[in-house]
C-alpha positions as CSV (number, residue, x, y, z in Angstrom):
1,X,0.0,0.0,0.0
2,X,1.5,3.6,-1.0
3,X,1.0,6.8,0.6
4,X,0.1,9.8,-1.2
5,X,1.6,12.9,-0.5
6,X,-0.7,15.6,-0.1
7,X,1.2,19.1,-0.6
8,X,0.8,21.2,2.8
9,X,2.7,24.4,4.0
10,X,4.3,23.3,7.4
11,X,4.6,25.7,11.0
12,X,7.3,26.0,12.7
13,X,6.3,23.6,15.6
14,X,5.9,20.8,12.7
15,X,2.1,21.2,12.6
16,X,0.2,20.9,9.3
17,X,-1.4,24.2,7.8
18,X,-2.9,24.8,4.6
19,X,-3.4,22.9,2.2
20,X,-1.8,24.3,-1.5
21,X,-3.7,21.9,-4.0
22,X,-6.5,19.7,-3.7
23,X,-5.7,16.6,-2.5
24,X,-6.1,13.6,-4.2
25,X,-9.1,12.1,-2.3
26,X,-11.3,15.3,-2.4
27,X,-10.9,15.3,-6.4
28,X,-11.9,12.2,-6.8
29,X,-15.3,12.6,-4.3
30,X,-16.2,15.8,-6.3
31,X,-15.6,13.6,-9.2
32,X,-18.2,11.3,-8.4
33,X,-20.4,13.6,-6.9
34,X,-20.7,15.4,-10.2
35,X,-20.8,11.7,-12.1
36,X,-23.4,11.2,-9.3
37,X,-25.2,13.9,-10.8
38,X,-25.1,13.8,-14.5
39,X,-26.2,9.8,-13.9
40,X,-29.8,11.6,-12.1
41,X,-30.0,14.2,-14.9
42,X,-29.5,11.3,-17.6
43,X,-31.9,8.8,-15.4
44,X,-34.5,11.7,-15.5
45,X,-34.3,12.7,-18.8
46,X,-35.0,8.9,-20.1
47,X,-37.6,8.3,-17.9
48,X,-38.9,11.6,-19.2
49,X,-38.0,10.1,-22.9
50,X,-39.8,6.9,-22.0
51,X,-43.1,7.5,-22.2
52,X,-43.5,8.3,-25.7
53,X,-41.0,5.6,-26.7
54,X,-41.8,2.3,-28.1
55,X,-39.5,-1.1,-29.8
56,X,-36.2,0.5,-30.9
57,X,-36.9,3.9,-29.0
58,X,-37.3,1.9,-26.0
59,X,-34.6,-0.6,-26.6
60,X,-32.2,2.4,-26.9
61,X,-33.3,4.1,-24.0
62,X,-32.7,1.2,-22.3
63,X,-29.0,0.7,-23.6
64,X,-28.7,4.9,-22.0
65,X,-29.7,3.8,-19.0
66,X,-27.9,0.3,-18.2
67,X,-24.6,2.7,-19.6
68,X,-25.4,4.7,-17.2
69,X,-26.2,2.6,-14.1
70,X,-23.0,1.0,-15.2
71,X,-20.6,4.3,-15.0
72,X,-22.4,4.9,-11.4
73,X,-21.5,1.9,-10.5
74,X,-17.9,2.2,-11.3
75,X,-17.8,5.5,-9.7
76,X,-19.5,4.5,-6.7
77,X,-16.7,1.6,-6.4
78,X,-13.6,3.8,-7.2
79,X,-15.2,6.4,-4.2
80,X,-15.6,3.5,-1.8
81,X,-12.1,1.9,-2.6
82,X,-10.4,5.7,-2.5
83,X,-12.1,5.7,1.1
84,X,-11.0,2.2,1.9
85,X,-7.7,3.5,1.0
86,X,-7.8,6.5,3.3
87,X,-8.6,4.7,5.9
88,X,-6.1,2.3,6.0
89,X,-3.6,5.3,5.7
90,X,-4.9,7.0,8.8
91,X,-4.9,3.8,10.3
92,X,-1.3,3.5,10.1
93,X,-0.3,6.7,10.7
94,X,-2.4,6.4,14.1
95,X,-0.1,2.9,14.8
96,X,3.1,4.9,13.7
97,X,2.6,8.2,15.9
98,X,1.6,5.9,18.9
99,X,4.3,3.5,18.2
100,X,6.8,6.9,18.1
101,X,5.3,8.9,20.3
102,X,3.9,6.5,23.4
103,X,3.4,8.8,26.5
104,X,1.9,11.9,23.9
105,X,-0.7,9.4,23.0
106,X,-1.3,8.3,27.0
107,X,-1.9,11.8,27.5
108,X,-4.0,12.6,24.8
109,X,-6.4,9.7,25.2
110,X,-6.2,10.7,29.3
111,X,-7.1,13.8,27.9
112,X,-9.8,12.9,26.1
113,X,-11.0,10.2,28.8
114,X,-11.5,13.0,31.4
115,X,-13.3,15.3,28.9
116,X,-15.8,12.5,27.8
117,X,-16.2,12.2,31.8
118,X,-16.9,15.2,32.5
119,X,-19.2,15.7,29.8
120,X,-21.6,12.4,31.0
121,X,-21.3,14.0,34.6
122,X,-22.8,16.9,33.5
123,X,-26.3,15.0,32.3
C-alpha cells in the first residue's frame, strides 16, 4: 500500500497548515459527486423520454440507461475503494505516531478520557 503525498505548508512547531492543492481524495469525491449527478439528470431525462417511446426507442433508452447505471456503479466503487484506501492510511499513521510517540498518545487519550467524563457527569 502507497502513501500519497498531499502538498501542505508546514509551521514551525511541525504542525500541518494549509493545504496548496487539492488533494487527491477530495478530487476524486467531487468527481463522483458530479458523475453522481449527471447519472440523475440522464436517469430523469429517459424516464422523461420513455413515455413516448416504443420497440427500438425503448430498446435504446434502455441501452442509455444500463450505460449509465454501469458508470455509477464504477464510480461509486472507485469512491468506496479511495475511502478504503484513506482509511487504511490514517490507520497506520495512528499505529506509527503511537508507536513513536507512546506517553503523547497516553496523554491525549487521558485527555480525552476526562473530557468524555466530564461531559456524562454533567447529564
Amino acid at each position: 500500500m502507497h502513501e500519497s503525498s498531499i502538498s501542505t505548508a508546514a509551521t514551525d512547531s511541525g504542525a500541518l497548515g494549509q493545504r496548496l492543492i487539492p488533494a487527491p481524495e477530495a478530487v476524486a469525491n467531487e468527481r463522483f459527486l458530479a458523475d453522481l449527478k449527471q447519472f440523475g439528470a440522464d436517469l430523469e431525462r429517459l424516464m422523461g423520454q420513455a413515455k413516448s417511446l416504443t420497440g427500438d426507442g425503448a430498446a435504446v433508452a434502455r441501452d442509455q440507461l444500463e450505460r449509465a447505471f454501469t458508470n455509477a456503479q464504477r464510480s461509486l466503487g472507485a469512491a468506496r475503494e479511495s475511502a478504503a484506501d484513506r482509511a487504511h492510511v490514517a490507520r497506520e499513521r495512528a499505529e506509527r505516531y503511537v508507536r513513536d510517540e507512546p506517553w503523547k498518545a497516553i496523554a491525549i487519550a487521558a485527555a480525552a478520557g476526562i473530557l468524555v467524563a466530564l461531559l456524562v457527569s454533567r447529564r
